[in-house]
C-alpha positions as a printed NumPy array, in Angstrom:
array([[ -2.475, -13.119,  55.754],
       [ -0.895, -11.117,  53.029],
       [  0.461,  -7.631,  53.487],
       [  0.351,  -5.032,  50.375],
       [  2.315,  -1.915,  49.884],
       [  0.074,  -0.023,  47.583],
       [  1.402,   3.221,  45.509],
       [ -1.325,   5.299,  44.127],
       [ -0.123,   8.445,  41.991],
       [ -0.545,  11.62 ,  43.328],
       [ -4.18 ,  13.058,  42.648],
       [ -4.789,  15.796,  45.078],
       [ -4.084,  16.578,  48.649],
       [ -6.95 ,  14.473,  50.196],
       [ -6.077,  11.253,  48.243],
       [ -3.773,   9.09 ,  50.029],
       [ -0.706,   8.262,  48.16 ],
       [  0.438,   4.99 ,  49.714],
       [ -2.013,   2.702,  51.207],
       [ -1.169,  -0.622,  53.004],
       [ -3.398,  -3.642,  53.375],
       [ -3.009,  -6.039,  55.502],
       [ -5.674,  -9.003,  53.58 ],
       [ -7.049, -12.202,  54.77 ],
       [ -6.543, -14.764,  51.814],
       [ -8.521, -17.38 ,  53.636],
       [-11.585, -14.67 ,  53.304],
       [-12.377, -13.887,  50.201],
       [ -9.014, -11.246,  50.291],
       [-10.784,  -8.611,  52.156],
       [ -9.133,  -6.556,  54.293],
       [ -8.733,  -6.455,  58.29 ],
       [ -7.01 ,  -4.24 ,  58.538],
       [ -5.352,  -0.482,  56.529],
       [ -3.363,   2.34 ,  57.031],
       [ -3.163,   5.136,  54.535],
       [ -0.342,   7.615,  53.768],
       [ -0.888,  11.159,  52.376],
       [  1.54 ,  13.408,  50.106],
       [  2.854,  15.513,  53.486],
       [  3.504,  12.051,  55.049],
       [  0.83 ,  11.766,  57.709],
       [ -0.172,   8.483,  58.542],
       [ -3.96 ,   7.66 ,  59.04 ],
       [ -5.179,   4.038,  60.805],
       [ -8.432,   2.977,  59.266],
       [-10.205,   0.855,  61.755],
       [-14.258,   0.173,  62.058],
       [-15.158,  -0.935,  65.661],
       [-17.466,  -4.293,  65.311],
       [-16.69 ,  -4.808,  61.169],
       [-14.441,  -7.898,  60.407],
       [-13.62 ,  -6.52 ,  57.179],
       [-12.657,  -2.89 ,  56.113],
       [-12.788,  -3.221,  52.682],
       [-16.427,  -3.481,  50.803],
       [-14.714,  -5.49 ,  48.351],
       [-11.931,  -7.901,  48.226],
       [ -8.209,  -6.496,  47.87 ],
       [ -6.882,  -7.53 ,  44.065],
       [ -3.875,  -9.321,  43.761],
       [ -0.912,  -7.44 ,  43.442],
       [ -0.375,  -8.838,  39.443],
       [ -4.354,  -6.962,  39.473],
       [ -2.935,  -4.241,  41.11 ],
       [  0.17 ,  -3.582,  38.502],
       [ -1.641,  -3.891,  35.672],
       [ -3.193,  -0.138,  36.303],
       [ -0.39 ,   2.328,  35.114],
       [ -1.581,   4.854,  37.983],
       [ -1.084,   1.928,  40.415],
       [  2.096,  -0.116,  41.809],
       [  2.478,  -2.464,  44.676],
       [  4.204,  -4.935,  46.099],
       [  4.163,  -7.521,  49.107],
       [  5.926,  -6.564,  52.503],
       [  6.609,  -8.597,  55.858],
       [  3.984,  -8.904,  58.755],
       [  6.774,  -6.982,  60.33 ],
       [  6.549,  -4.037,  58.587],
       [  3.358,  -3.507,  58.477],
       [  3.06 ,  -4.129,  62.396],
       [  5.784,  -1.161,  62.633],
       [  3.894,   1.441,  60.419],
       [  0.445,   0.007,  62.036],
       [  2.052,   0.893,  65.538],
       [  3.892,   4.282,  64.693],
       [  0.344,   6.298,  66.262],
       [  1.378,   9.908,  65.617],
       [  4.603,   9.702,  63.508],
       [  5.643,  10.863,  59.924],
       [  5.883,   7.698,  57.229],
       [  9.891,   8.248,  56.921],
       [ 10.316,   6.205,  53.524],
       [  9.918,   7.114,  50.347],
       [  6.079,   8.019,  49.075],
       [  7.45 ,   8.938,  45.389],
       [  5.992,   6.443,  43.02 ],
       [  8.049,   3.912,  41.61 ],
       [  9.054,   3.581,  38.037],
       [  7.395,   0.458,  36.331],
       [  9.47 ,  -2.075,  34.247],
       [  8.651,  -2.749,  30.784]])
């Protein structure tokens, strides 16, 4: 498995603004599992009882992902995303502010 932190820039209250993927590699990279994380920080499971996969499509690569200017993201540890995956009810704590892109 590898686990994505995914910054999207803000759009609009209803658009999550950090999503996290937690993607199979040995599937195709789809995901099993996602959590998204919205502007006021509230944190939002997305689960499908029966489904394998969550995503329709497979997850790019983070290299795919960074090569979008309104996207940035970045590999984490099966730990962390365990932590924020268990956190039912709780505010995301870190930062949500998107980060600034190297030249």
């Amino acid at each position: 498995m590898e686990y994505i932190k995914f910054f999207w820039k803000y759009i609009d209250e209803e658009t999550p603004v950090l999503l996290f993927y937690e993607v199979d590699v040995d599937e195709e990279r789809y995901a099993t599992r996602m959590i998204e994380v919205y502007k006021n920080r509230t944190i939002k499971k997305i689960t499908e009882e029966g489904v394998q996969f969550i995503t329709e499509a497979p997850v790019p690569t983070v290299d795919e992902i960074n090569m979008d200017s309104d996207f940035f993201a970045c590999t984490i540890t099966r730990e962390e995303f365990e932590e924020l995956y268990d956190s039912d009810g709780k505010k995301y704590n870190d930062s949500i502010e998107f980060p600034v892109k190297q030249k």
